[in-house]
C-alpha positions as CSV (number, residue, x, y, z in Angstrom):
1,X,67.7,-57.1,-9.2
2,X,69.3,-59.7,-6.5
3,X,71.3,-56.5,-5.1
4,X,68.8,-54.3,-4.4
5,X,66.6,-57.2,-2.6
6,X,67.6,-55.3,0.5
7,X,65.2,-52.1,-0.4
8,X,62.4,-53.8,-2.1
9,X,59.2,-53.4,-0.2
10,X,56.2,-56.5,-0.9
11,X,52.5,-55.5,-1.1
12,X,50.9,-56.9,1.4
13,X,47.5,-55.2,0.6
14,X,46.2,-52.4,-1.7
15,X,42.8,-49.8,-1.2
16,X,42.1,-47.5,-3.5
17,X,40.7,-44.6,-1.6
18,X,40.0,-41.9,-4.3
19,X,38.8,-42.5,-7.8
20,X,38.8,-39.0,-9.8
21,X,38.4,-38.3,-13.2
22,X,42.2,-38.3,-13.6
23,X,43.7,-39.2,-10.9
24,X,43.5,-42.4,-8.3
25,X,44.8,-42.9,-4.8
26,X,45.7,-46.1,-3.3
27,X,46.6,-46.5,0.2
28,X,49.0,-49.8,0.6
29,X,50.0,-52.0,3.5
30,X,53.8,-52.9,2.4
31,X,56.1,-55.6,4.3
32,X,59.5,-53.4,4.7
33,X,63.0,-55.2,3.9
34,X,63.0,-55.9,7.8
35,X,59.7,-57.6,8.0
36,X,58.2,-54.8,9.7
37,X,55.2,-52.9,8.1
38,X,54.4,-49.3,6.8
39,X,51.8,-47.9,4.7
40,X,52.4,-46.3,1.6
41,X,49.5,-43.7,0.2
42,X,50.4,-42.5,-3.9
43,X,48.6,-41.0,-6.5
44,X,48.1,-43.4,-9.4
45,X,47.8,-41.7,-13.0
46,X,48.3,-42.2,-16.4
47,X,51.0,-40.8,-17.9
48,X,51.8,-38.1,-19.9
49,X,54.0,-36.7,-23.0
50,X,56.0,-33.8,-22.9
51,X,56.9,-32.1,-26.6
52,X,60.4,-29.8,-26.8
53,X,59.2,-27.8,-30.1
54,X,62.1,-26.5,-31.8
55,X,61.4,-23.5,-33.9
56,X,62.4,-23.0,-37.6
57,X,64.4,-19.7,-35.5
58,X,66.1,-22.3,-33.3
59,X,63.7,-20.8,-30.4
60,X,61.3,-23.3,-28.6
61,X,57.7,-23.2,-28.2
62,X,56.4,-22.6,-24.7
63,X,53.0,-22.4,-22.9
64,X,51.9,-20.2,-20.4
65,X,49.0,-21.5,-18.4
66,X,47.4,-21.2,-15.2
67,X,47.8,-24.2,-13.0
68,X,45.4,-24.2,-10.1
69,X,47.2,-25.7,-7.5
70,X,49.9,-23.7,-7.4
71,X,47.4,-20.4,-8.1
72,X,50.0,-19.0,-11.1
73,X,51.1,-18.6,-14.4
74,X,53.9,-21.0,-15.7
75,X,56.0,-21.2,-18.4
76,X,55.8,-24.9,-19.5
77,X,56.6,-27.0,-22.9
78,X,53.3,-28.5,-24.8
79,X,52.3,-31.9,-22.8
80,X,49.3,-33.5,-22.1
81,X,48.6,-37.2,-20.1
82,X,48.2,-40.6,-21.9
83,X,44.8,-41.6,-23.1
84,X,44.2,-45.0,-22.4
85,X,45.5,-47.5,-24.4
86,X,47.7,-44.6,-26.6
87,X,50.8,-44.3,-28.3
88,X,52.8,-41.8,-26.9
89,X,54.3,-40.5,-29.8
90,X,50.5,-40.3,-30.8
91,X,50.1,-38.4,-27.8
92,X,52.3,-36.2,-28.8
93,X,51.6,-35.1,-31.8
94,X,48.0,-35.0,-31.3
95,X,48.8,-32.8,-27.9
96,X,51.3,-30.6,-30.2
97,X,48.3,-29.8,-32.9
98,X,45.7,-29.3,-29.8
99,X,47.5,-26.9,-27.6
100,X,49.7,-25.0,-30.2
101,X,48.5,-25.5,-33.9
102,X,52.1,-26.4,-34.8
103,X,52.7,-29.8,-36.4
104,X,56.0,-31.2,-37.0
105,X,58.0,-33.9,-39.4
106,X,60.7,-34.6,-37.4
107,X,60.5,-36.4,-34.0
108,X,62.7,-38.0,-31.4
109,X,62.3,-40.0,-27.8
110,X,64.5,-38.2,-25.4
111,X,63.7,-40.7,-22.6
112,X,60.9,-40.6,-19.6
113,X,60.8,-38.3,-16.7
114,X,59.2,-39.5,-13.1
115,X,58.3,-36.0,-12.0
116,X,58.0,-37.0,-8.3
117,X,58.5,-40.9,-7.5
118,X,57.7,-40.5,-3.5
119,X,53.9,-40.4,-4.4
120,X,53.0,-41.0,-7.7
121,X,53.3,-43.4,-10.4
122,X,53.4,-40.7,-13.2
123,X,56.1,-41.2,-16.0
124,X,56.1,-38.4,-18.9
125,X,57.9,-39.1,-22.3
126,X,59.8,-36.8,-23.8
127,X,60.0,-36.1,-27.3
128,X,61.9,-33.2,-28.9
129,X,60.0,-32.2,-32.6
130,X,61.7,-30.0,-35.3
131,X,60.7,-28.9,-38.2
132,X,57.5,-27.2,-37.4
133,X,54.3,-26.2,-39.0
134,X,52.3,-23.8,-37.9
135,X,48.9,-24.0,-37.8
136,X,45.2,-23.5,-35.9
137,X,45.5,-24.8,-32.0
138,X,42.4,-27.0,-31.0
139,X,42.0,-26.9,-27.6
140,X,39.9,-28.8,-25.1
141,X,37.3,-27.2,-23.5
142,X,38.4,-24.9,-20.7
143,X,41.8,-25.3,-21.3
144,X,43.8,-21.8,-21.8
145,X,47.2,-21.4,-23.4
146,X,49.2,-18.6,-24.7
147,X,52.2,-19.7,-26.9
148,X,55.2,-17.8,-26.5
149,X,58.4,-18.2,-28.4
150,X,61.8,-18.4,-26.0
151,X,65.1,-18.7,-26.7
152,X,67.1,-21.8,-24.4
153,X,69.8,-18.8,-22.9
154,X,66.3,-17.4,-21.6
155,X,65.3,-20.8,-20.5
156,X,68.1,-21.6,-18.9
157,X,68.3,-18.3,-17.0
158,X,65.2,-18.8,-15.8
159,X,65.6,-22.1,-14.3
160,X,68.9,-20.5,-12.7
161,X,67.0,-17.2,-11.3
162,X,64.1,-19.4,-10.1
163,X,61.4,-18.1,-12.2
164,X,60.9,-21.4,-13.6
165,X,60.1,-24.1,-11.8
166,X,57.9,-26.8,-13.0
167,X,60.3,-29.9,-12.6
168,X,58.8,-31.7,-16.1
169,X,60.2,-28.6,-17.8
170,X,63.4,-27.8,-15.8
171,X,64.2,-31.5,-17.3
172,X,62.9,-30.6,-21.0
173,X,65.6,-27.6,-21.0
174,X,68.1,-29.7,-19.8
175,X,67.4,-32.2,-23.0
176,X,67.2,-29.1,-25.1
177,X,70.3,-27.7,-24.2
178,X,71.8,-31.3,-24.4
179,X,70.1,-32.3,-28.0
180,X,70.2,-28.3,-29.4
181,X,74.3,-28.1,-28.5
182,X,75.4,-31.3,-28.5
């Protein structure tokens, strides 16, 4: 990456400052491209899978959950982080079985989506899964999911009308309608 030597900032030193359960914050001291320095705080986590379920109806399986933060209901497709050391293709199956019941025999890496590179390190993979089973949903312990069948015109007019939001699955419609339509 000799071109891009102009941008690259050097770690000068590194403090974590918050250890969570699931997520870490470092604080660094970087040397900037002009010698000059800055500190650069970021969230340090690790990883997730996103699943695009694809219906035997050509609709795709969605979640609604409550996400604190944000204090609302979203409309989201199946994902769940990375346990350490894990395949995520095993990630994503198991997370498929735990959140919706559904299993599926066909699978295929879309790519990997950084949801918000100016302070976290978090990289989902995306995998689209077709033809489903359906079965029992085993989820964790206070996690709460409703699965809801939607067609991608609805999906996409949501993203379009701003009643969905959530940038990891404003990406996994775009795939869809990439993947579904050629």
């Amino acid at each position: 990456m000799q071109k891009d030597q102009h941008l690259i900032e050097e770690k000068i030193s590194s403090e974590r400052v918050f250890d969570g359960k699931l997520l870490h914050i470092n604080r660094d001291i970087v040397c900037l491209p002009d010698g000059s320095q800055a500190t650069r705080e970021y969230v340090i986590h690790p990883g997730a899978v996103m699943i695009i379920p694809v219906l035997p109806d050509g609709k795709l399986l969605m979640e609604r959950q409550y996400r604190y933060p944000m204090h609302r209901v979203y409309l989201e497709f199946p994902a769940g982080k990375l346990d350490a050391g894990e395949d995520a293709l095993a990630c994503g199956k198991r997370e498929l079985l735990e959140e919706t019941g559904y299993t599926a025999q066909k699978w295929q890496k879309l790519g990997v989506h950084h949801p918000i590179i100016s302070y976290t390190n978090e990289e989902i993979h995306l995998y689209l899964a077709q033809n489903l089973t359906a079965g029992t949903p085993q989820l964790d312990e206070g996690e709460f999911v409703e699965c809801v069948a939607v067609s991608l015109d609805d999906l996409i007019a949501g993203v379009l009308d701003g009643s969905i939001t959530d940038g990891k699955t404003v990406a996994g419609i775009f795939w869809a309608e990439k993947m579904l339509r050629g």
